[in-house]
C-alpha positions as CSV (number, residue, x, y, z in Angstrom):
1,X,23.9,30.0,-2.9
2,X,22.6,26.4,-2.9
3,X,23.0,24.9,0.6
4,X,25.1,21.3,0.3
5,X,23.8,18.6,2.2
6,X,25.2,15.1,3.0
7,X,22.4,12.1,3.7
8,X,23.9,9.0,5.1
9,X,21.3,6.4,5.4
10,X,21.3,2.6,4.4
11,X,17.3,2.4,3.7
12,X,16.9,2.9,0.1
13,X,13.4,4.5,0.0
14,X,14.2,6.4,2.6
15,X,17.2,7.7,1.1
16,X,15.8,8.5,-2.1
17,X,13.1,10.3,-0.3
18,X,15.3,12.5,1.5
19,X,17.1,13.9,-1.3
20,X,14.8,14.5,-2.8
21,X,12.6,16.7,-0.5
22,X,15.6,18.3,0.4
23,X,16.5,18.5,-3.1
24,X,12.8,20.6,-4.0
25,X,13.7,22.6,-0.8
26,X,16.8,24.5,-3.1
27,X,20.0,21.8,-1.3
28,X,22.5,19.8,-3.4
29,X,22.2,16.8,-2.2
30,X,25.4,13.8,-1.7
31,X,24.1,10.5,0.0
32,X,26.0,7.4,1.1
33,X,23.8,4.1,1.9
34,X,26.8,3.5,4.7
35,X,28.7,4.2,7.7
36,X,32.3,4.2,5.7
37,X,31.2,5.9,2.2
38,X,29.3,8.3,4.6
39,X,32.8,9.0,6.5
40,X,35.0,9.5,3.2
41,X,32.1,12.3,1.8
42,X,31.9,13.6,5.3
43,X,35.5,14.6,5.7
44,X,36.2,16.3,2.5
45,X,34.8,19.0,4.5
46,X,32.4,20.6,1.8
47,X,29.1,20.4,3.6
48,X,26.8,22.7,5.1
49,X,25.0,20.2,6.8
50,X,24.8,16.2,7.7
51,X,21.6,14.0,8.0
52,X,23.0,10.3,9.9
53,X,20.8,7.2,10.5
54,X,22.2,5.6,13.5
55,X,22.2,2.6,12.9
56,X,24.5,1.8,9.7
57,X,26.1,-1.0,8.3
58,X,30.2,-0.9,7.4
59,X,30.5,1.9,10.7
60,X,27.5,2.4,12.7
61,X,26.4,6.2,12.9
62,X,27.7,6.6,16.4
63,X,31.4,5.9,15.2
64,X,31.0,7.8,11.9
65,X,30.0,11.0,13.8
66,X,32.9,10.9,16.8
67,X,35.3,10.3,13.4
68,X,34.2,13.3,12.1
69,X,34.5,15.6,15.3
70,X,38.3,13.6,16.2
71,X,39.1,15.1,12.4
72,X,38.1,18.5,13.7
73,X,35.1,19.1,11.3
74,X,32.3,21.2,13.2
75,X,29.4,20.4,10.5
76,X,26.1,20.3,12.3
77,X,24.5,16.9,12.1
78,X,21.2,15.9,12.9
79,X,20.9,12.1,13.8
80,X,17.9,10.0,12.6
81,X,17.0,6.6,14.8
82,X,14.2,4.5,15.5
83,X,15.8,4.1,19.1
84,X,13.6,6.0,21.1
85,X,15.0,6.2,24.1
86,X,16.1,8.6,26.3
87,X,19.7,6.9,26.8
88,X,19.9,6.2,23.3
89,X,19.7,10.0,22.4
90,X,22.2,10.9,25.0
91,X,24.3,9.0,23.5
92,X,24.4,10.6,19.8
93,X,24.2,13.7,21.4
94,X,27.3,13.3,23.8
95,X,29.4,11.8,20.3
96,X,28.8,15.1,18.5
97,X,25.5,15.3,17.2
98,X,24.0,18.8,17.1
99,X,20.2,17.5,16.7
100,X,18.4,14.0,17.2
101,X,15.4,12.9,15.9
102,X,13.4,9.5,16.2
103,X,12.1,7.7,13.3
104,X,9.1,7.8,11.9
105,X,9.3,11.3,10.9
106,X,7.4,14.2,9.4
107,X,10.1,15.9,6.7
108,X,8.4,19.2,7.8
109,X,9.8,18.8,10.9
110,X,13.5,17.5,9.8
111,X,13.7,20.1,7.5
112,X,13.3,22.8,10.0
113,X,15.6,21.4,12.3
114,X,17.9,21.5,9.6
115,X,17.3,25.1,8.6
116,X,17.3,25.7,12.3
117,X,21.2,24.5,12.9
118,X,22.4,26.0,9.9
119,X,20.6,29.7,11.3
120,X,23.5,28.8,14.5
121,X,25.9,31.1,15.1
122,X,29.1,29.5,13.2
123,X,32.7,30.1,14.7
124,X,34.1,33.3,13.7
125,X,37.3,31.1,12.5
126,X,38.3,31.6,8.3
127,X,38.1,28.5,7.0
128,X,38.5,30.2,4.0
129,X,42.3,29.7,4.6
130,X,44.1,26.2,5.0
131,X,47.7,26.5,6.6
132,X,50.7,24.0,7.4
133,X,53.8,26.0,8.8
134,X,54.5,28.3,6.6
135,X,52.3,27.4,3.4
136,X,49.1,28.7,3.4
137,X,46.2,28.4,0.9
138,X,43.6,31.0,0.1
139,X,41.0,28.8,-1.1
140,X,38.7,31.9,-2.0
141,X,41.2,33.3,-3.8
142,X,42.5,30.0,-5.5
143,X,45.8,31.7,-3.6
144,X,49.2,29.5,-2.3
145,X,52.1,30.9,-0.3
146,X,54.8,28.8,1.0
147,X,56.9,31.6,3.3
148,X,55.3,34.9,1.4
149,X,56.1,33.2,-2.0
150,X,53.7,32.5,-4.2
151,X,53.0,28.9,-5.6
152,X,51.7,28.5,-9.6
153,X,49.8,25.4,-9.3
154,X,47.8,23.5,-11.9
155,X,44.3,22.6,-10.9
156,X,44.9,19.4,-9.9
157,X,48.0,20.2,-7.8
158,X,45.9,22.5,-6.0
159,X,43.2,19.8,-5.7
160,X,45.7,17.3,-4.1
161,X,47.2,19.7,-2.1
162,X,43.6,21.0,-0.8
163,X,43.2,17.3,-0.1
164,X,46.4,17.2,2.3
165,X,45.7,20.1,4.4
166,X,42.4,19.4,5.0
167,X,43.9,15.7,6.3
168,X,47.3,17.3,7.9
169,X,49.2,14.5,10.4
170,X,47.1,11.7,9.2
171,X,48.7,9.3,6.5
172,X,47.1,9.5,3.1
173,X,46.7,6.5,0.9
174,X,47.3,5.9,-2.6
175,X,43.8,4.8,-2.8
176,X,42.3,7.9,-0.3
177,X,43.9,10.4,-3.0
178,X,42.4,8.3,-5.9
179,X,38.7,8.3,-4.5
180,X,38.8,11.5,-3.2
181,X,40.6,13.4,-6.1
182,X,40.8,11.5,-9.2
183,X,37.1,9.9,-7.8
184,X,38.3,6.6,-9.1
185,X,36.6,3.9,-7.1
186,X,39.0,1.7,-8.3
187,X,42.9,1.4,-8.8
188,X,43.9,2.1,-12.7
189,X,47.2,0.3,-12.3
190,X,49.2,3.4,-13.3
191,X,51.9,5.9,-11.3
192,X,49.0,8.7,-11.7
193,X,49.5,9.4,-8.3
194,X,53.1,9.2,-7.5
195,X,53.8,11.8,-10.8
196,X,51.5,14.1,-9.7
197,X,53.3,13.9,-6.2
198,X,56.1,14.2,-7.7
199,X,55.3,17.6,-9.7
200,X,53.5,19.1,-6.9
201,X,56.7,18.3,-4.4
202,X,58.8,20.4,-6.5
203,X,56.4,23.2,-6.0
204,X,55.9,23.2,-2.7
205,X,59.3,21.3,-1.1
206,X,62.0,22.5,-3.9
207,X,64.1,25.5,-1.7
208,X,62.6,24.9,2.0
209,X,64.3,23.9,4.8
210,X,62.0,21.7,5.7
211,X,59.8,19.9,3.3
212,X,56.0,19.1,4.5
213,X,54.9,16.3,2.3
214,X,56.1,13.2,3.5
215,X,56.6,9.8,2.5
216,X,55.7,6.9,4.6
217,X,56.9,3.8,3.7
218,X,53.9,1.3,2.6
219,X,50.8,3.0,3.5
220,X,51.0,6.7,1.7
221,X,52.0,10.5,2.6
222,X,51.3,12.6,5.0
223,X,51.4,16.6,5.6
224,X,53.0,17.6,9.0
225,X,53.0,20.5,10.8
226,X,55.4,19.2,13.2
């Protein structure tokens, strides 16, 4: 199974490069050319491993990486920077980056740190299986309980609901759950998003004593867990 990889790096060339070396080395590739596209890909959750230039524009690669740890996502990242010094690596490694290595680089050398942290022993934890109370979600088994019954969701219900758990207590935009479902990097001027809350509140809300997807009032929703 291919190996997916996130590059976040504002250099063009070196970007480009990158991907595809890693590309010809069997990985499927994402990049983001800065610090806050790099931080929307990075906390879907889906990757196997992160590449991060330090120095980014939009969130600098110090910031992006200490987001991705406070959202509980134990990716391994290895950090790319032309600041060479010592305090400058303690740094990125005391934010949450696994690996650090100083530009100019051989791509012999960043690729087998990168096959090296993905050979580290990974927690033991499923993360096969998203939960929030009493709903849980089998994502292996395309599977959804709320208290032992069983949920029939459409795709895209499943997609959006995916998209909560993996976000639970932090308030989720209109325009989060257009980019990051619908990928629309723009907003379509229509209630797509509110129907489809709508529909997939019945499923999961309709019956329960208490309901988990919230409203809050001007900025989005938000799944609790208490």
């Amino acid at each position: 199974m291919s190996r997916r990889l996130l590059i976040v790096e504002d250099d063009t060339d070196t970007r480009e490069f990158l991907a595809k070396g890693f590309a010809e080395e069997g990985f499927t590739v994402e990049t983001a050319p800065d610090g806050r596209e790099g931080l929307f890909h990075a906390t879907d959750g889906g990757f196997d491993a992160i590449v991060l230039d330090r120095m980014l524009p939009g969130l600098d690669g110090l910031a992006l990486i200490k987001s991705i740890r406070a959202a509980g996502l134990k990716t391994p990242v290895l950090m790319l920077t032309a600041m060479s010094a010592v305090d400058e690596r303690v740094k990125g490694l005391r934010a949450g980056a696994d690996d650090y290595l100083v530009k100019p680089f051989s791509f012999q050398e960043l690729h087998a740190r990168i096959e090296a942290l993905l050979r580290r022993p990974q927690d033991t934890e499923d993360n096969s299986v998203l939960s929030c109370r009493d709903l849980e979600m089998d994502l292996l088994k395309r599977r959804v309980t709320r208290d032992g019954r069983e949920l029939t969701l459409t795709p895209r219900e499943f997609q959006i609901l995916e998209f909560f758990l993996r976000r639970k207590n932090r308030v989720i935009s209109r325009t989060m759950l257009l980019e990051g479902v619908w990928e629309y990097h723009f907003d379509p001027n229509t209630n797509i998003v509110d129907v489809h809350i709508s529909k997939l509140r019945r499923q999961v809300d309709d019956g329960a004593d208490v309901p988990l997807i919230e409203t809050v009032r001007g900025a989005g929703y938000m799944m609790s867990d208490g």
